[in-house]
Structure formats: structure tokens, C-alpha cells
CHARMM internal coordinates of N, CA and C (Angstrom, degrees):
IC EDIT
DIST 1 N 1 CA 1.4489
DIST 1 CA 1 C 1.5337
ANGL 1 N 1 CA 1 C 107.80
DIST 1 C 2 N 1.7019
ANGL 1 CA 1 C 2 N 120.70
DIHE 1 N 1 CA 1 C 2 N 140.43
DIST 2 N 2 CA 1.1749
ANGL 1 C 2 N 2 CA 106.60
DIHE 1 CA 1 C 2 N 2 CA -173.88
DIST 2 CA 2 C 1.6262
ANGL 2 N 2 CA 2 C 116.37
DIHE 1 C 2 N 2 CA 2 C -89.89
DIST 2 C 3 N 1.2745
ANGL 2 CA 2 C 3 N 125.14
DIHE 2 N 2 CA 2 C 3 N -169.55
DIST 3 N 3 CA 1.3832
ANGL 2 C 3 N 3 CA 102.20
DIHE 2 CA 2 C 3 N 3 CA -145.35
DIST 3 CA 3 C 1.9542
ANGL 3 N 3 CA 3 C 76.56
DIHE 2 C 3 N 3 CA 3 C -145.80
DIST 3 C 4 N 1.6252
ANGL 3 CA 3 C 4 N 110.85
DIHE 3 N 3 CA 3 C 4 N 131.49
DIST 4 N 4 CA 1.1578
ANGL 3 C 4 N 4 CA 116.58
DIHE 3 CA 3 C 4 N 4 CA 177.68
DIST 4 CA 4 C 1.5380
ANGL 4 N 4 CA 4 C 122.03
DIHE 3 C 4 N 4 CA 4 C -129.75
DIST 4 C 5 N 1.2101
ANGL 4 CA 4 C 5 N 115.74
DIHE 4 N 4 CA 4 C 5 N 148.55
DIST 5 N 5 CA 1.4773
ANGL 4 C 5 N 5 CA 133.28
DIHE 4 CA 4 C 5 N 5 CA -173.53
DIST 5 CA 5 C 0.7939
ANGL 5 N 5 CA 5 C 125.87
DIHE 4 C 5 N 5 CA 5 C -71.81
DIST 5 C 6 N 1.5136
ANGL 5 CA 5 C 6 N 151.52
DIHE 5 N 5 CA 5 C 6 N 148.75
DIST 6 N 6 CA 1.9080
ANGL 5 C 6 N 6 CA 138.84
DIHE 5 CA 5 C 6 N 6 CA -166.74
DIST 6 CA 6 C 1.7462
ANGL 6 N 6 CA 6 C 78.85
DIHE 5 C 6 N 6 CA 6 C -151.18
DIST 6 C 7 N 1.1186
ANGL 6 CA 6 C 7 N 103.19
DIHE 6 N 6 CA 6 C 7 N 139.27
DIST 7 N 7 CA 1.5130
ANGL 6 C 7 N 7 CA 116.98
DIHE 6 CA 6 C 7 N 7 CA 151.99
DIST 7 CA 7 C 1.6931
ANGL 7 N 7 CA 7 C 107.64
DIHE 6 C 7 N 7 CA 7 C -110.04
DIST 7 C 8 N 1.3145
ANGL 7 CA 7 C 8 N 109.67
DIHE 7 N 7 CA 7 C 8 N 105.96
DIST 8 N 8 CA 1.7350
ANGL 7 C 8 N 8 CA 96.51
DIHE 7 CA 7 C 8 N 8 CA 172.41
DIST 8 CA 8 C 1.7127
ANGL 8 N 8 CA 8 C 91.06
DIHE 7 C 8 N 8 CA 8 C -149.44
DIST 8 C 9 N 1.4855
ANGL 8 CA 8 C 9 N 107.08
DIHE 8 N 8 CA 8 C 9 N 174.34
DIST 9 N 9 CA 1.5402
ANGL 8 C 9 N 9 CA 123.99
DIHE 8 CA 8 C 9 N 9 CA -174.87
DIST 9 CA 9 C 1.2745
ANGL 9 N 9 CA 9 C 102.05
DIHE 8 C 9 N 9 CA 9 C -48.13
DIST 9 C 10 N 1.6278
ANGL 9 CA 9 C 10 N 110.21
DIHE 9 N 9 CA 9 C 10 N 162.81
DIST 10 N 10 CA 1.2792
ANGL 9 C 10 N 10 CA 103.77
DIHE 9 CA 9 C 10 N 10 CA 152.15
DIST 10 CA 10 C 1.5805
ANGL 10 N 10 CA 10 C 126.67
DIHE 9 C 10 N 10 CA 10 C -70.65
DIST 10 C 11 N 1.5075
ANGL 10 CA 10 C 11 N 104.22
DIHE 10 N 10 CA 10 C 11 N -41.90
DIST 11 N 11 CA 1.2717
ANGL 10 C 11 N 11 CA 108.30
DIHE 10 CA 10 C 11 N 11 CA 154.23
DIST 11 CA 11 C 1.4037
ANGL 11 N 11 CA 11 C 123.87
DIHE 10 C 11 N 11 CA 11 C -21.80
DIST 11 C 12 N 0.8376
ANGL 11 CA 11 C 12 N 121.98
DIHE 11 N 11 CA 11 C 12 N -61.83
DIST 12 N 12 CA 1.5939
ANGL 11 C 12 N 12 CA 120.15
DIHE 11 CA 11 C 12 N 12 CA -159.15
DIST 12 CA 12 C 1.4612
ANGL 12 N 12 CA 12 C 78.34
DIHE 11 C 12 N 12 CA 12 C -87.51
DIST 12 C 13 N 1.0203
ANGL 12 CA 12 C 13 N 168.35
DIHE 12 N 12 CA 12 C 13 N 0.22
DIST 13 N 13 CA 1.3505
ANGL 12 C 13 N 13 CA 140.45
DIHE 12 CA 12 C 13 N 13 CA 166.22
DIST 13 CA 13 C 1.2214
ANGL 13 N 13 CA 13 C 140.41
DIHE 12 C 13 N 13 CA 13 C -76.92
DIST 13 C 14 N 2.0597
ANGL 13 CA 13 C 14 N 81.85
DIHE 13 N 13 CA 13 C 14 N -37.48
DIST 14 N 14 CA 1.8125
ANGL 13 C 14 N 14 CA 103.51
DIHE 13 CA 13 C 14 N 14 CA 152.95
DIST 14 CA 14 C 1.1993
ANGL 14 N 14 CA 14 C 127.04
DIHE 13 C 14 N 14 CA 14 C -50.20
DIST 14 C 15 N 1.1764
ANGL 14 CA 14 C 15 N 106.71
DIHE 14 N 14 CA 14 C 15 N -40.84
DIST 15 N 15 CA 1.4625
ANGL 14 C 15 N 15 CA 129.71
DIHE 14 CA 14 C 15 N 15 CA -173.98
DIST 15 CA 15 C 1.7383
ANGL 15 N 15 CA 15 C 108.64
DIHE 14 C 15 N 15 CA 15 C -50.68
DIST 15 C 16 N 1.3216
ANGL 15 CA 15 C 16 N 95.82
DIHE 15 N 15 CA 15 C 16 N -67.74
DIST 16 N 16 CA 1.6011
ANGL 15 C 16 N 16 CA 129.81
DIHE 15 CA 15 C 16 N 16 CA -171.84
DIST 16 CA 16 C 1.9647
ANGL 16 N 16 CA 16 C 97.78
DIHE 15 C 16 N 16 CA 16 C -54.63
DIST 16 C 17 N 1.3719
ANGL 16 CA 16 C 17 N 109.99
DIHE 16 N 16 CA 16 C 17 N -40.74
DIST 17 N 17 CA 1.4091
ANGL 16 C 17 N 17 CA 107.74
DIHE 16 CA 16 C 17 N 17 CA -153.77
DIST 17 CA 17 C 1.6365
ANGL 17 N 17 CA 17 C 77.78
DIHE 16 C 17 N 17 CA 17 C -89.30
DIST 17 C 18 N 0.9850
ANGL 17 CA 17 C 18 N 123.51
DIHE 17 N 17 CA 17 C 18 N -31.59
DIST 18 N 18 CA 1.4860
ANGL 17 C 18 N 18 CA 104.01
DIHE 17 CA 17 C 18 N 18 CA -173.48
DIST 18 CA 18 C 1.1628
ANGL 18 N 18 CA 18 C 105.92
DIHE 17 C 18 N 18 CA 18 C -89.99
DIST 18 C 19 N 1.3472
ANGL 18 CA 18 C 19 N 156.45
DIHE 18 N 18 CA 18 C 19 N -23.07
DIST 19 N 19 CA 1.4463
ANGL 18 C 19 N 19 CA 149.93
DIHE 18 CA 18 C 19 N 19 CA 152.02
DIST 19 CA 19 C 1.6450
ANGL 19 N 19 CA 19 C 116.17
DIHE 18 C 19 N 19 CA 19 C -39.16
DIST 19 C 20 N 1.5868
ANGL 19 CA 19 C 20 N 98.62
DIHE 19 N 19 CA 19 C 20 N -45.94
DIST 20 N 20 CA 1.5272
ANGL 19 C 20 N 20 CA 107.44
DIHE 19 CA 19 C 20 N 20 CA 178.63
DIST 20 CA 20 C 1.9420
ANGL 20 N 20 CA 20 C 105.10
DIHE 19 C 20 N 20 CA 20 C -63.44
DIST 20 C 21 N 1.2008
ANGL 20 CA 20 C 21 N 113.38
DIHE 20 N 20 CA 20 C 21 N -48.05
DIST 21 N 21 CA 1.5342
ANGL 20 C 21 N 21 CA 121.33
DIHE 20 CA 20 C 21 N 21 CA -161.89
DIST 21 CA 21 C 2.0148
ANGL 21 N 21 CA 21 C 102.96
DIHE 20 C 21 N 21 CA 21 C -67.34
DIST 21 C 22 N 1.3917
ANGL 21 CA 21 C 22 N 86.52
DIHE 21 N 21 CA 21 C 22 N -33.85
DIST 22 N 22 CA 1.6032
ANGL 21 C 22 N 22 CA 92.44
DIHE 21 CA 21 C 22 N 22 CA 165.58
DIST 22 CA 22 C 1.4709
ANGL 22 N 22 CA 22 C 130.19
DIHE 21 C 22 N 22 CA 22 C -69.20
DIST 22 C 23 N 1.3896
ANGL 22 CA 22 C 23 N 104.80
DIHE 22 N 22 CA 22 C 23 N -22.13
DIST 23 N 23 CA 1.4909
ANGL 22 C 23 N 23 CA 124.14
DIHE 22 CA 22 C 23 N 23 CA -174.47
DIST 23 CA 23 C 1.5047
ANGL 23 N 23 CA 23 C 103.84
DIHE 22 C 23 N 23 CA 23 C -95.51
DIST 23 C 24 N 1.4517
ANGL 23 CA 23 C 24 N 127.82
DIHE 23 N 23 CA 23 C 24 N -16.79
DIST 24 N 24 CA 1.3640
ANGL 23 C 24 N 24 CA 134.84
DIHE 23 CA 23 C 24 N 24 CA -167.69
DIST 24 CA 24 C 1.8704
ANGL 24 N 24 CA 24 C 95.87
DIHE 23 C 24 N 24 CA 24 C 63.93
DIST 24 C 25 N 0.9207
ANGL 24 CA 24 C 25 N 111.57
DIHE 24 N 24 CA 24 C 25 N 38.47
DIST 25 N 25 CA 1.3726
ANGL 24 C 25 N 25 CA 92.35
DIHE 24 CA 24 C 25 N 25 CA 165.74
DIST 25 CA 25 C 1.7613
ANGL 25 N 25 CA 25 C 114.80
DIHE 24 C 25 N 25 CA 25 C -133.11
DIST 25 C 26 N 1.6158
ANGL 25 CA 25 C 26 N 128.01
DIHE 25 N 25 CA 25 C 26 N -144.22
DIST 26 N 26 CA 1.3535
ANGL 25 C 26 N 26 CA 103.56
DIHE 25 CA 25 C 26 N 26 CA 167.28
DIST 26 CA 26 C 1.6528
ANGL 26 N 26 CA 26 C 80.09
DIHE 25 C 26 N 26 CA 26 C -134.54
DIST 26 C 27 N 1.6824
ANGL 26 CA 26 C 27 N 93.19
DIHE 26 N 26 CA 26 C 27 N 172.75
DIST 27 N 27 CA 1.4633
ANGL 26 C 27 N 27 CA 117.53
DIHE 26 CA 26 C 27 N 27 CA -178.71
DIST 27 CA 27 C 1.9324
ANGL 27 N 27 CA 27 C 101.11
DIHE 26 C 27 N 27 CA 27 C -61.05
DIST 27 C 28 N 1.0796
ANGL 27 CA 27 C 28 N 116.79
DIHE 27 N 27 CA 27 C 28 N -41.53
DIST 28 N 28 CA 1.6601
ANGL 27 C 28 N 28 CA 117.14
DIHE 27 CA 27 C 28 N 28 CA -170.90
DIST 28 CA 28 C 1.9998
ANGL 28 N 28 CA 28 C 91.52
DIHE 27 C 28 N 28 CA 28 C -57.02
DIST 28 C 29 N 1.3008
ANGL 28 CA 28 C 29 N 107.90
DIHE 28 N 28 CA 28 C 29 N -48.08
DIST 29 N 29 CA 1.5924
ANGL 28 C 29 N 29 CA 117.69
DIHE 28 CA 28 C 29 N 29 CA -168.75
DIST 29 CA 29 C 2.1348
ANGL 29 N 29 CA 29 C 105.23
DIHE 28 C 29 N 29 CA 29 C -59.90
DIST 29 C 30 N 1.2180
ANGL 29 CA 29 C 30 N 97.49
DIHE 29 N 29 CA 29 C 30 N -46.44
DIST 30 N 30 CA 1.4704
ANGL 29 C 30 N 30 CA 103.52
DIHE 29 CA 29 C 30 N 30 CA 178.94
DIST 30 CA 30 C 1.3348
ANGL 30 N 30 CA 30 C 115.56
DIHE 29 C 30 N 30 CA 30 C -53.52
DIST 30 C 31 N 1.4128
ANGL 30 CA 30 C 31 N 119.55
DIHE 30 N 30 CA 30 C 31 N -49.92
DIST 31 N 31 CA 1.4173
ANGL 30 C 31 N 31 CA 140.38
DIHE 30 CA 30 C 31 N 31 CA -171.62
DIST 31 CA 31 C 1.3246
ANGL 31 N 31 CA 31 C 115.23
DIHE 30 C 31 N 31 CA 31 C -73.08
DIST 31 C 32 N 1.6471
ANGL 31 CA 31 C 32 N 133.27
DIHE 31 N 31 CA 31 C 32 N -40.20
DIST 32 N 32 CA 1.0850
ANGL 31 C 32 N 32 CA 151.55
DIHE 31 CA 31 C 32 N 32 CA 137.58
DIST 32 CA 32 C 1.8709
ANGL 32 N 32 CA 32 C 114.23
DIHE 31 C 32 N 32 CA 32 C -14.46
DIST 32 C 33 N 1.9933
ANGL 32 CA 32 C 33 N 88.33
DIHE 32 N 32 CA 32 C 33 N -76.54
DIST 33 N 33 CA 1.4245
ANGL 32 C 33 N 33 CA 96.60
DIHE 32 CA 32 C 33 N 33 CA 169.92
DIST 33 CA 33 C 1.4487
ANGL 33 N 33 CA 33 C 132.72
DIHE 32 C 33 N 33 CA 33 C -31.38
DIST 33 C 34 N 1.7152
ANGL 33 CA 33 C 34 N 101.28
DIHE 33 N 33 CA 33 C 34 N -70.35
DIST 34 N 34 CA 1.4025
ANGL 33 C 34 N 34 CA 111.87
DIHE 33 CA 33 C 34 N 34 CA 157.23
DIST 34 CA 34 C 1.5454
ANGL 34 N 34 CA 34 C 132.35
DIHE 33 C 34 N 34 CA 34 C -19.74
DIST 34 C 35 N 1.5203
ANGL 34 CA 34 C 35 N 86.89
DIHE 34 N 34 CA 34 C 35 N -75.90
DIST 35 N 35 CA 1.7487
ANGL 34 C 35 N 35 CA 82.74
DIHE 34 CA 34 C 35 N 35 CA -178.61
DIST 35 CA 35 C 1.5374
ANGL 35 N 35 CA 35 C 123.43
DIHE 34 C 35 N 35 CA 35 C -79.68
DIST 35 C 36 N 1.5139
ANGL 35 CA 35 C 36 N 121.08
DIHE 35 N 35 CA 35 C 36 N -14.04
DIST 36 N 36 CA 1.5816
ANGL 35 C 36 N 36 CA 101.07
DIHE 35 CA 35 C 36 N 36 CA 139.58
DIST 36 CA 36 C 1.2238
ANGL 36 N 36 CA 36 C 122.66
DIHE 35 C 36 N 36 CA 36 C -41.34
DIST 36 C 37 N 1.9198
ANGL 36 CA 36 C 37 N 127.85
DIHE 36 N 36 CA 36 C 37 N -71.64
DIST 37 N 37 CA 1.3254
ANGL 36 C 37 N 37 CA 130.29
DIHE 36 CA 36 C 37 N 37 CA -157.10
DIST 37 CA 37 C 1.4830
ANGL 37 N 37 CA 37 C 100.69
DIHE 36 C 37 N 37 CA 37 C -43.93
DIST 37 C 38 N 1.7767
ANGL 37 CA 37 C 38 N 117.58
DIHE 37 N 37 CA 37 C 38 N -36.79
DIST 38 N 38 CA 1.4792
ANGL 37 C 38 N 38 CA 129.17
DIHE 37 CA 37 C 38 N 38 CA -155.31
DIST 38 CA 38 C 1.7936
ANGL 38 N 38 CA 38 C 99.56
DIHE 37 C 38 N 38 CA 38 C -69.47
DIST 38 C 39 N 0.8112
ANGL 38 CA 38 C 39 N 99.43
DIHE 38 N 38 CA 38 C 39 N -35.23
DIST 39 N 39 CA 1.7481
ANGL 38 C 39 N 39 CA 115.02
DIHE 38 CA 38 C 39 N 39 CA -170.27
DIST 39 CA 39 C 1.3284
ANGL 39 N 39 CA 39 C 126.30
DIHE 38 C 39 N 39 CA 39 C -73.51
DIST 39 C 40 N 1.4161
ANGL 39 CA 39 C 40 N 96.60
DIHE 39 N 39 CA 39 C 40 N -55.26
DIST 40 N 40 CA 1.7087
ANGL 39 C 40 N 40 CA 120.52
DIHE 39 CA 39 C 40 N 40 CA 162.79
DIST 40 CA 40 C 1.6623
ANGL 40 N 40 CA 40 C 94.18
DIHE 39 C 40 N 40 CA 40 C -65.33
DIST 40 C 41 N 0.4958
ANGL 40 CA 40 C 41 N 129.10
DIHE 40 N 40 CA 40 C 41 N -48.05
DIST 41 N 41 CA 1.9922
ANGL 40 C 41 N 41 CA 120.65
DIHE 40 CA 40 C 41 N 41 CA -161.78
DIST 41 CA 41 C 1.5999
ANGL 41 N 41 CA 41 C 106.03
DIHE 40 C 41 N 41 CA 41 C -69.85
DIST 41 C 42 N 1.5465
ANGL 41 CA 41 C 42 N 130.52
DIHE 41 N 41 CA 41 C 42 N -50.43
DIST 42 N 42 CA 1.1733
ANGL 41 C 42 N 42 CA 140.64
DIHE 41 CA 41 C 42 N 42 CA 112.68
DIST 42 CA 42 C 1.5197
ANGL 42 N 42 CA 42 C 117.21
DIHE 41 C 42 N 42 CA 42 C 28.18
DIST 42 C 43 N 1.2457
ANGL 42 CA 42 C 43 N 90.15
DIHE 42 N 42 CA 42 C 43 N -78.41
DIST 43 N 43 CA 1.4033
ANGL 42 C 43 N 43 CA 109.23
DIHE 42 CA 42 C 43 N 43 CA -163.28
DIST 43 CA 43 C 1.8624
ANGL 43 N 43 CA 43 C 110.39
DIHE 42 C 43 N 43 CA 43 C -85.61
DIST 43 C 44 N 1.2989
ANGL 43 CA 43 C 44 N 120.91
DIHE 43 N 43 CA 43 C 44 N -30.91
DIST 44 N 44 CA 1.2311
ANGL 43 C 44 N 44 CA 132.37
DIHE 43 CA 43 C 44 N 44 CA -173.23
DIST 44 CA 44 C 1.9345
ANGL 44 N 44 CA 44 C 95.13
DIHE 43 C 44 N 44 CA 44 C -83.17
DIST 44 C 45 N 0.9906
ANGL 44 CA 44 C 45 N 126.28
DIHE 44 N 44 CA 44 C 45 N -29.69
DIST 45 N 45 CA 1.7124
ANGL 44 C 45 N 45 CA 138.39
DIHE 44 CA 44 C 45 N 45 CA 171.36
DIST 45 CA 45 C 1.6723
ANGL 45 N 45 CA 45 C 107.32
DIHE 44 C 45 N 45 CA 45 C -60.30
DIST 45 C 46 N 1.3713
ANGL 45 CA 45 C 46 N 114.15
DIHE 45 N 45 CA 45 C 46 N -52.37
DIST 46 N 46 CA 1.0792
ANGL 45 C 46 N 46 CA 151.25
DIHE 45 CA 45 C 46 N 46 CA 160.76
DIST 46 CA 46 C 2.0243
ANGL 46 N 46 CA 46 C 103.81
DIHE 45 C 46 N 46 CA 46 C -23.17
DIST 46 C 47 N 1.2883
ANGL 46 CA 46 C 47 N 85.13
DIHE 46 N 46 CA 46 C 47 N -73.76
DIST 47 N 47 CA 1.7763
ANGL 46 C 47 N 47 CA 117.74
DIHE 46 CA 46 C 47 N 47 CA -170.80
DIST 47 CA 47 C 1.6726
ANGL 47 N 47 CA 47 C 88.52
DIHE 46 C 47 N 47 CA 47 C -62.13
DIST 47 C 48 N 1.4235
ANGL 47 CA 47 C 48 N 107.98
DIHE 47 N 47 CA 47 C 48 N -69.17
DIST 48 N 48 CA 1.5569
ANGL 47 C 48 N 48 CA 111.42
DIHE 47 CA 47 C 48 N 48 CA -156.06
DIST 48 CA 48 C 1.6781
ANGL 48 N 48 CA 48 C 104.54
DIHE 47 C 48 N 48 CA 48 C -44.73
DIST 48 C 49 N 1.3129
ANGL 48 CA 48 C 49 N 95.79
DIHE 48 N 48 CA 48 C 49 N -45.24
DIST 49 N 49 CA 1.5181
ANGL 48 C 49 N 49 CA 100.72
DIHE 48 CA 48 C 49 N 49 CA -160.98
DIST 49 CA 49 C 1.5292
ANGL 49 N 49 CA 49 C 108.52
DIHE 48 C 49 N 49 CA 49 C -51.98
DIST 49 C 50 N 1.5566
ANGL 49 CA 49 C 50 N 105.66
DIHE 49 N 49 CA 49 C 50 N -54.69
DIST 50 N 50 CA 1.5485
ANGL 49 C 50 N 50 CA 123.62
DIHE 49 CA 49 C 50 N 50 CA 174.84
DIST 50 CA 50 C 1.3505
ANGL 50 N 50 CA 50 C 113.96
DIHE 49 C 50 N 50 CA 50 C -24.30
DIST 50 C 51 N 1.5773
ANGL 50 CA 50 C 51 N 111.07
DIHE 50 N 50 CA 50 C 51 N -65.11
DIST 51 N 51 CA 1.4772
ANGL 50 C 51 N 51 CA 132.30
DIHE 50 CA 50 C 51 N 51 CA 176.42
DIST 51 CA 51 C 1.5998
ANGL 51 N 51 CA 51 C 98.26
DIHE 50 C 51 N 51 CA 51 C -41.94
DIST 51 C 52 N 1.3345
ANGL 51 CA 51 C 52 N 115.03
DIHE 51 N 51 CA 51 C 52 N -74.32
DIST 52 N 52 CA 1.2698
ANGL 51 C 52 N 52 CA 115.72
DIHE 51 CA 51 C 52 N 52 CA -157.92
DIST 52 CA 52 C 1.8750
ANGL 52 N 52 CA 52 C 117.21
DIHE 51 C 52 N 52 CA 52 C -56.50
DIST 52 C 53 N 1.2867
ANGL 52 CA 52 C 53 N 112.61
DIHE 52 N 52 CA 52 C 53 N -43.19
DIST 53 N 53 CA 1.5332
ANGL 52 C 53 N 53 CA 133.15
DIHE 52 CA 52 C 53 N 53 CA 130.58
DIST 53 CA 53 C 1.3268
ANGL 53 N 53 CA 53 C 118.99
DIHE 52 C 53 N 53 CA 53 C 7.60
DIST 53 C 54 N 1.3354
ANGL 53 CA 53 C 54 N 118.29
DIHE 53 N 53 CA 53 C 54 N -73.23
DIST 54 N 54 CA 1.6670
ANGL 53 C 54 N 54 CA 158.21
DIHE 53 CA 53 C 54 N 54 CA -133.11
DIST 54 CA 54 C 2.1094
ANGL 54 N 54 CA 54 C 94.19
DIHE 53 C 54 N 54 CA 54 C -104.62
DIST 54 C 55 N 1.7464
ANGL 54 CA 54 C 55 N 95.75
DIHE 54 N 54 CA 54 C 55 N -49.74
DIST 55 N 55 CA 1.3901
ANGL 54 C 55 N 55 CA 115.10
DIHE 54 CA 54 C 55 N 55 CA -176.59
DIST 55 CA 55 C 1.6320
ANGL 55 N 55 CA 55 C 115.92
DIHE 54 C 55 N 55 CA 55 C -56.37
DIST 55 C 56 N 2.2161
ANGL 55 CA 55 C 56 N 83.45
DIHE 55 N 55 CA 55 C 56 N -55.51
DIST 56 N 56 CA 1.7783
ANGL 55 C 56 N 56 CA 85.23
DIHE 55 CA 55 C 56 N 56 CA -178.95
DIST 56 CA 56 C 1.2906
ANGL 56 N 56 CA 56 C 111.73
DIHE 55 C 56 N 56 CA 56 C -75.71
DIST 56 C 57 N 1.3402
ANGL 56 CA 56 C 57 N 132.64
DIHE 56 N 56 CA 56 C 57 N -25.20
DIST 57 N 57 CA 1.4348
ANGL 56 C 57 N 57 CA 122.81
DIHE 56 CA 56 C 57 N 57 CA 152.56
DIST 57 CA 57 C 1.4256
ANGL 57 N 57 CA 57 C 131.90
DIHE 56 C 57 N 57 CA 57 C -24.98
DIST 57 C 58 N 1.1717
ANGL 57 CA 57 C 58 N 102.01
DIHE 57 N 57 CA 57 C 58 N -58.49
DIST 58 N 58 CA 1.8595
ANGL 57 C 58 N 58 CA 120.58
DIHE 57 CA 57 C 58 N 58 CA -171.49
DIST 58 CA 58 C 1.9255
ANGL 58 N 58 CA 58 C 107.82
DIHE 57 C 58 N 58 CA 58 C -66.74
DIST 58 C 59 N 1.5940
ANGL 58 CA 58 C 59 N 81.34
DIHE 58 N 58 CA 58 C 59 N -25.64
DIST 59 N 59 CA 1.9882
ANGL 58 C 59 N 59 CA 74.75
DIHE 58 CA 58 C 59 N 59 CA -166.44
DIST 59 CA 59 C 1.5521
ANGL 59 N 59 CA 59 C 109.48
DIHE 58 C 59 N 59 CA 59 C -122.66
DIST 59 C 60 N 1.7270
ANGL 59 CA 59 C 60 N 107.27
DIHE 59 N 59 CA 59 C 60 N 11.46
DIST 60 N 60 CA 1.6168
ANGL 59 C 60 N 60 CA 119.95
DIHE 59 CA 59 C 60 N 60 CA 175.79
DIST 60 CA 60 C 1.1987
ANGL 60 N 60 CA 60 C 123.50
DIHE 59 C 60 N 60 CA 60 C 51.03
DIST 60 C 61 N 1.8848
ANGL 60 CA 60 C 61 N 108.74
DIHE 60 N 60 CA 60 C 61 N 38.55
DIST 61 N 61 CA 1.1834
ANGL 60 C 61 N 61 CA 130.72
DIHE 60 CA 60 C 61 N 61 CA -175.38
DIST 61 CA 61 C 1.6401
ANGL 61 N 61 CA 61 C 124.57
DIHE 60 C 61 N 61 CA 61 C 56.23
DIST 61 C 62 N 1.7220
ANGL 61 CA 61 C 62 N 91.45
DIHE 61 N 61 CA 61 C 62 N 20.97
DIST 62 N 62 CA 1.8154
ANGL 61 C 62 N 62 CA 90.84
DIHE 61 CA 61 C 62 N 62 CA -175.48
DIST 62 CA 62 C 1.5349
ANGL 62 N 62 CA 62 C 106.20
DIHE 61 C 62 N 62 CA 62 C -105.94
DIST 62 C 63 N 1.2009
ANGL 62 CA 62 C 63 N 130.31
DIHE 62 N 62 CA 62 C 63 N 149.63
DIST 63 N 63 CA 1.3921
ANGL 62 C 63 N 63 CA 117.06
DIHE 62 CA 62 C 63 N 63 CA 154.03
DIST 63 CA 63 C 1.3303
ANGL 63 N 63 CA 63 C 118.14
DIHE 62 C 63 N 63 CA 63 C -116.75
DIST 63 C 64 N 0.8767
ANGL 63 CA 63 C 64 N 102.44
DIHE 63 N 63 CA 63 C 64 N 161.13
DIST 64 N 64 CA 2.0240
ANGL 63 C 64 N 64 CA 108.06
DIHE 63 CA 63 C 64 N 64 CA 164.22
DIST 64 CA 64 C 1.5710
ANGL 64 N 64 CA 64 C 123.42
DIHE 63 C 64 N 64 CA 64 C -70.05
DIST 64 C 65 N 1.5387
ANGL 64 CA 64 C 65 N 115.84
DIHE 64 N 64 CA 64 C 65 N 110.28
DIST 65 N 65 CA 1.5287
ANGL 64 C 65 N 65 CA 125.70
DIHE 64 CA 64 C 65 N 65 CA 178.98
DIST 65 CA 65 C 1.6604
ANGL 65 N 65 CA 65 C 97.42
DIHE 64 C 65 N 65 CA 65 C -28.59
DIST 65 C 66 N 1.4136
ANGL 65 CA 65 C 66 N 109.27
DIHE 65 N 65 CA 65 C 66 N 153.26
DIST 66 N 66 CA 1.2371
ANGL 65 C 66 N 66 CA 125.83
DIHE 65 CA 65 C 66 N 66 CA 169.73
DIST 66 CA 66 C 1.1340
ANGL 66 N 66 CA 66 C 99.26
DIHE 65 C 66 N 66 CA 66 C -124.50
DIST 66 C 67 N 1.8208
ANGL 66 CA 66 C 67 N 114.73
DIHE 66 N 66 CA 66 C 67 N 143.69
DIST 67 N 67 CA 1.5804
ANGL 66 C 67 N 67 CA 122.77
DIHE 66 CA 66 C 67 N 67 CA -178.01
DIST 67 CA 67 C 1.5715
ANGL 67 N 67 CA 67 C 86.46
DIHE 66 C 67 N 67 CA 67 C -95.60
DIST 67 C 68 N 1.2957
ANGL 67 CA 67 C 68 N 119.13
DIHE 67 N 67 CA 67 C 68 N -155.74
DIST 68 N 68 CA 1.2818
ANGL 67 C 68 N 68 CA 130.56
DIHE 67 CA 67 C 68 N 68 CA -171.24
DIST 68 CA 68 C 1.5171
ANGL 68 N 68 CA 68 C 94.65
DIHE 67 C 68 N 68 CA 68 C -117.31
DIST 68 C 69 N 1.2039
ANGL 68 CA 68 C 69 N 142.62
DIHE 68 N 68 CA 68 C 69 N -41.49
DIST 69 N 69 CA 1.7019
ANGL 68 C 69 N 69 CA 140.67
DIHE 68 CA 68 C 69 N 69 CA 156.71
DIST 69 CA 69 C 0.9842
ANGL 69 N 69 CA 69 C 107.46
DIHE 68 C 69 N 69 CA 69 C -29.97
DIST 69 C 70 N 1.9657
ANGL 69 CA 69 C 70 N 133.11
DIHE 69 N 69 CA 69 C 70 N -42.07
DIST 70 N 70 CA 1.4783
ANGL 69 C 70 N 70 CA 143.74
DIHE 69 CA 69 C 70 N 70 CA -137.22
DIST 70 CA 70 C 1.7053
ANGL 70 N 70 CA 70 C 90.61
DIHE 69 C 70 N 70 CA 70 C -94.45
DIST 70 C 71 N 1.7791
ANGL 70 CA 70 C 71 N 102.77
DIHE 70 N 70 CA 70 C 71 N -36.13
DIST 71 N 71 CA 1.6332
ANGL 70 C 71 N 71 CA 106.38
DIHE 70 CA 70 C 71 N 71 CA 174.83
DIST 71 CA 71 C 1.3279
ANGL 71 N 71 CA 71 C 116.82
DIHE 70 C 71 N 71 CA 71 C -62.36
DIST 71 C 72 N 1.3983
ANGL 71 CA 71 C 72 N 107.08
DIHE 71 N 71 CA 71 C 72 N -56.98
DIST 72 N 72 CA 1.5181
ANGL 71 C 72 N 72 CA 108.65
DIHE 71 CA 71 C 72 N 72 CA -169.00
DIST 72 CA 72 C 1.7338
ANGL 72 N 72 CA 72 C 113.37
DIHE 71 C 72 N 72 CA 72 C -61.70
DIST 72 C 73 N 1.0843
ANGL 72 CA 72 C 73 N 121.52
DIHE 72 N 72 CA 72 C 73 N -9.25
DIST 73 N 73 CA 1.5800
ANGL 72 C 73 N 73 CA 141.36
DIHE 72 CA 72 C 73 N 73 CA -171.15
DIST 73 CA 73 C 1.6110
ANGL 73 N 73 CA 73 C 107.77
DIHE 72 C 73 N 73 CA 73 C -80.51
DIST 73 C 74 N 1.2369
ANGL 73 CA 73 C 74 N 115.18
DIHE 73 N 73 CA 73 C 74 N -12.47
DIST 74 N 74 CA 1.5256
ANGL 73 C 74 N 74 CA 115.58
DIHE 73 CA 73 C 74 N 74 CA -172.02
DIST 74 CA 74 C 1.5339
ANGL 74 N 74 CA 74 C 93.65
DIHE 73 C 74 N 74 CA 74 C -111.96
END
COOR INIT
IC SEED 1 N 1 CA 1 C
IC BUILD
């Protein structure tokens, strides 16, 4: 696995190492985490949009009026 560099405070490192030691985990593991969640989230925005895309395609950006019965029905 390749291995990457951070320039940040010392401060924030204390910080970080003690957030991690609280978490039972380590700061390399936190940061990791992160930028998966960052990536995947990214990527799921990505997806949604497509869908929605794909949606106004299918229905030529029109929908069907909703009564207020049509609300309470869902």
C-alpha cells in the first residue's frame, strides 16, 4: 500500500492522536475512513444525479398533478 504525507500542526496531531486513541483506532485508520466516506459520497451524488437524469428523460420533465387525497395515499 502506498504510503502518504500530511503537512498539518502539531496541534492538530495531538488532537487527531487522541481522538484516534479514544476511538481505539489509529490516526492513518481515521484518515483512510474519511476519504473513503469522501469518495463513496462523491460517487453516490454522481449515481443519484444519473437516475434523476434518466427519470426526467423517461417522463419529459412532466409529472402528473397531485390532489391532496393522492398525498395522503402514500
Amino acid at each position: 500500500m502506498p504510503n502518504l504525507t500530511l503537512a498539518i500542526s502539531e496541534e492538530l496531531l495531538k488532537k487527531a492522536r487522541r481522538y484516534a486513541a479514544e476511538q481505539s483506532t489509529s490516526v492513518n485508520a481515521l484518515i483512510r475512513a474519511y476519504l473513503e466516506e469522501l469518495v463513496d459520497r462523491d460517487n453516490r451524488l454522481d449515481e443519484a444525479t444519473r437516475e434523476l437524469l434518466e427519470l426526467s428523460e423517461t417522463y419529459g420533465g412532466r409529472l402528473e398533478p397531485w390532489s391532496r387525497n393522492d398525498l395522503y395515499d402514500l
